[in-house]
N, C-alpha and C positions, 0 to 999 in steps of 0.2 A: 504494500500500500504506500505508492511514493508519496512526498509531502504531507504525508498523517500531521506533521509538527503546523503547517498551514490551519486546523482547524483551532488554530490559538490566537491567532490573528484572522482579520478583516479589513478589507478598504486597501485595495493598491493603486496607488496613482502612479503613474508611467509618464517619466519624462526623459528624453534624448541627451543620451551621456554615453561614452566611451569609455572602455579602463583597461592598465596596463599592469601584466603580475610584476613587483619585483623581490629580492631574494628572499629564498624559504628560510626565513629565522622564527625559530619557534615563540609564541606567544602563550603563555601558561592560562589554562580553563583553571580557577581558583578549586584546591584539591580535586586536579585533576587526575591526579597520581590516586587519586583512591587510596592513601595510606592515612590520613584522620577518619577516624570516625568519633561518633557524640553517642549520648544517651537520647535515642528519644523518648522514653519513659521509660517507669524501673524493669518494664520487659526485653526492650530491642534495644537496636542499633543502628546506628544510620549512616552512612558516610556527611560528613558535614559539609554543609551549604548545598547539599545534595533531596531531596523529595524522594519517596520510594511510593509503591505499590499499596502500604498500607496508611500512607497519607493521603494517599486518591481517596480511600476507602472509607478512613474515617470517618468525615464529613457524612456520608450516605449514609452510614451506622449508629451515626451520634454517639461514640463513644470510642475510648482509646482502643486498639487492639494490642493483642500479645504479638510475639515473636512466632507469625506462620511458618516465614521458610522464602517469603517470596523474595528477599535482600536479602543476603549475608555476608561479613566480612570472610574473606577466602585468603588463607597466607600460599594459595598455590599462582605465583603472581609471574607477569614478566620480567619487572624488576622491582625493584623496592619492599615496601613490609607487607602492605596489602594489596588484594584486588576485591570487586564486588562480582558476588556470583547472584546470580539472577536466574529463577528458576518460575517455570508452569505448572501449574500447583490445582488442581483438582478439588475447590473448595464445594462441591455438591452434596447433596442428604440426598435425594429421591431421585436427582439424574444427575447426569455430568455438568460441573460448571467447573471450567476451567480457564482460571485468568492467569496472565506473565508477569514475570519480575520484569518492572519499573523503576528505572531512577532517571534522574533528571534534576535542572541545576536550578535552584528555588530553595526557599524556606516559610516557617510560616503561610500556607497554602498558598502562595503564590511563586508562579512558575517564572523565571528568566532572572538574570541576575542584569548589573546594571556592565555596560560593558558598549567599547567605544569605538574600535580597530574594524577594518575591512580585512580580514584571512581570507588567505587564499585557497586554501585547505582546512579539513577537520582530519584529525591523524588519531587513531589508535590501536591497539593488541587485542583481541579477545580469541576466546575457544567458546565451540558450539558445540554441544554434544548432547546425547540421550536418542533411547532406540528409538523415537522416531522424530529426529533431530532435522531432517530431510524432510520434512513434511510441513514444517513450520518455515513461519519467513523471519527471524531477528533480526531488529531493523535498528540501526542507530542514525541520527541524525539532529543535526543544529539548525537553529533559525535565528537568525539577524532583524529584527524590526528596529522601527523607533515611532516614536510617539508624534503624530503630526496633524494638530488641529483637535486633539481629543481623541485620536484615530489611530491604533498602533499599523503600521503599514510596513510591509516586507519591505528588507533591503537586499539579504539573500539567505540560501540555502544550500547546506551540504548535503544528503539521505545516501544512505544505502541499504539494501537488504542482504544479510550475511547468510552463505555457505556455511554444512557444515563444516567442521576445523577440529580436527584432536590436538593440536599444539598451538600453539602462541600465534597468530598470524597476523600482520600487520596491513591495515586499510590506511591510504591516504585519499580521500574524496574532496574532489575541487569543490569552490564554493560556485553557484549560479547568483548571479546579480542581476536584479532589476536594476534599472539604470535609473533612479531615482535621485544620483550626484550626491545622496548626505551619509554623514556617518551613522552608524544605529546606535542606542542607548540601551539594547537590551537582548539579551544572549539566552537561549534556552537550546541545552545538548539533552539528550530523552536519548536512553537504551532502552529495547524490549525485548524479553526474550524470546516472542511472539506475537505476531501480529493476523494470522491469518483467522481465516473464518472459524476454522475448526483446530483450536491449540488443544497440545499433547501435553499430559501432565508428565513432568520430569525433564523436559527439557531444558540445560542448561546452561547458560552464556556465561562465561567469566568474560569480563572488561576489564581493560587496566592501562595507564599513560594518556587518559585522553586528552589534546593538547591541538590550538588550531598553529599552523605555519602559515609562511608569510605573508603579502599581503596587498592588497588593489587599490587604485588610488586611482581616481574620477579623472581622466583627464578628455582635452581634444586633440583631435587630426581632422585640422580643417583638410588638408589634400584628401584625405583619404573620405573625408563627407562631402565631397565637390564632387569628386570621382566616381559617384553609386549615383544611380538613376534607377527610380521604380516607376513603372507604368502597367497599367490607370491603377491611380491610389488618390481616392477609394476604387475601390472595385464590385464589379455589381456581379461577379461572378465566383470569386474568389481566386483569380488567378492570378497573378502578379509576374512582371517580365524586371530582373536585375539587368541591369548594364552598366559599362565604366570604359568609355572611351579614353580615358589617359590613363588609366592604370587597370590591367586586366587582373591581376591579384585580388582587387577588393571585389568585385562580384562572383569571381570566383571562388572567394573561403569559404573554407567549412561551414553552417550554418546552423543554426535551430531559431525556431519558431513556437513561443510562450503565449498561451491565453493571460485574459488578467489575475488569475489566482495564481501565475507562473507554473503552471504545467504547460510539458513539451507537447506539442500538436503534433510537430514535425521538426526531423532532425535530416541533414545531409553532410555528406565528407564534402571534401573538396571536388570541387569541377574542373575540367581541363579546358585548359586556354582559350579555346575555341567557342568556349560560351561564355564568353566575356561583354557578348553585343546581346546576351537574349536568353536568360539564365531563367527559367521556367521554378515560382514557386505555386506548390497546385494546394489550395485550400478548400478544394472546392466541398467539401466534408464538412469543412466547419460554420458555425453559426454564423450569423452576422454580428460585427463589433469590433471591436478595436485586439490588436493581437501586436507582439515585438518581438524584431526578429533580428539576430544576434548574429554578426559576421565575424569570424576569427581572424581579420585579415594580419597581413607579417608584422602588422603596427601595434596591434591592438584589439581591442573587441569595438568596431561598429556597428552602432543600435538606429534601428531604424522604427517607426509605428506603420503598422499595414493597416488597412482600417476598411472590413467589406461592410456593404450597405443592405 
């Protein structure tokens, strides 16, 4: 379930920006490292500045719960003193209910911490395991918003869905950016160790090191926003024709195409030279509205609005 961390936010505004990575230097997620953990009352334990599974839950129950199972501290780690194991947990009397180990960066019922950087990446370790470990989707992923007008609005996002893993294996997933040109105020990383319709109890994720790298910075390339020619925009069909008479490179890059909740419509590699005068994007699938579509050219990322009617 890509962009699950999306139903925590609402409201994207889309405006025309361009961004360039520069070096992967790590940026620390506050006890990212999974090695504090706190009391969360005299039954459990939580990793600190961290929300788990049975803080979801409380609220719903009106009252504290004990130590289920579904967060634990784990010293079988990649490096350091701890990790957090996250397991699927089978809480049913008369049929199955089976909910995932949860964490995520928050306290006090509220989920994101305050945080100010554009990463390039979300980087970390985990192992996926239980008999039927293959059957489930483990999903980790961050989100970037900021608050703007009373309105918290995506800035970007990292997701993945994790393979099983019997040893330590390391994810580094790009961040996607809306081109909204601000920096965000507000960070929310969520592991699960399940997400699919039908989760297996016992399945279980150890995490550990999670950490974003480098990092993107808003800028322009006026040549390269001269260069790009779309037509007819809007379009009453949804078909859209790139061109770049002085530079065959920028209608040519790789591309994807984001509705406004930033899910990918449509993605493509790069094109050969030759479609530089008449580069065919086909949306004809999608709704009518406004849509941005994200060019990797050699310079940079150029964002452009398609907009069918």
């Amino acid at each position: 379930m890509k962009h699950l961390l999306r139903s925590f936010f609402a409201g994207i505004s889309l405006l025309a920006a361009t961004s360039t990575a520069q070096a992967q230097t790590p940026t620390p997620v506050p006890n990212g490292t999974l090695d504090t953990w706190v009391a969360r009352n005299a039954a459990r334990e939580i990793p600190q500045g961290w929300f788990t599974t049975e803080d979801i839950l409380e609220p719903l129950v009106g009252q504290q719960l004990p130590a289920i199972g579904f967060v634990t501290k784990s010293t079988t780690v990649h490096q350091g003193t701890f990790a957090a194991e996250l397991t699927s947990i089978d809480i049913g009397s008369a049929s199955p209910l089976v909910l995932p180990g949860i964490i995520g960066t928050g306290t006090d019922g509220v989920a994101g911490i305050p945080y100010t950087s554009r990463p390039a990446r979300l980087q970390f370790w985990y192992r996926l395991t239980g008999a039927d470990a293959k059957a489930d989707s483990a999903y980790v992923g961050a989100i970037l918003a900021r608050n703007v007008g009373g309105e918290s609005q995506v800035i970007g996002t990292s997701e993945v869905l994790l393979a099983p893993a019997a040893v330590y294996t390391l994810v580094s997933e790009p961040f996607e950016y809306t081109p909204l040109g601000l920096s965000p105020d507000t960070l929310l990383v969520e592991a699960l160790s399940g997400i699919a319709d039908e989760l297996h109890d016992g399945t279980k994720l150890l995490i550990d090191d999670i950490q974003l790298t480098g990092s993107i910075t808003a800028t322009r390339n006026p040549a390269a926003e001269a260069a790009l020619q779309i037509y007819p925009n809007p379009s009453a069909t949804g078909e859209f024709s790139l061109a770049s008479l002085t530079d065959a490179t920028v209608s040519t890059a790789p591309f994807t195409v984001t509705d406004v909740t930033g899910r990918v419509v449509l993605r493509q590699d790069k094109a050969p030279l030759s479609a530089a005068r008449g580069r065919l994007v086909d949306l004809r699938e999608q709704r009518s509205g406004v849509y941005l579509l994200q060019l990797n050219t050699p310079d940079g990322i150029l964002t452009r609005k398609l907009v069918i009617q």
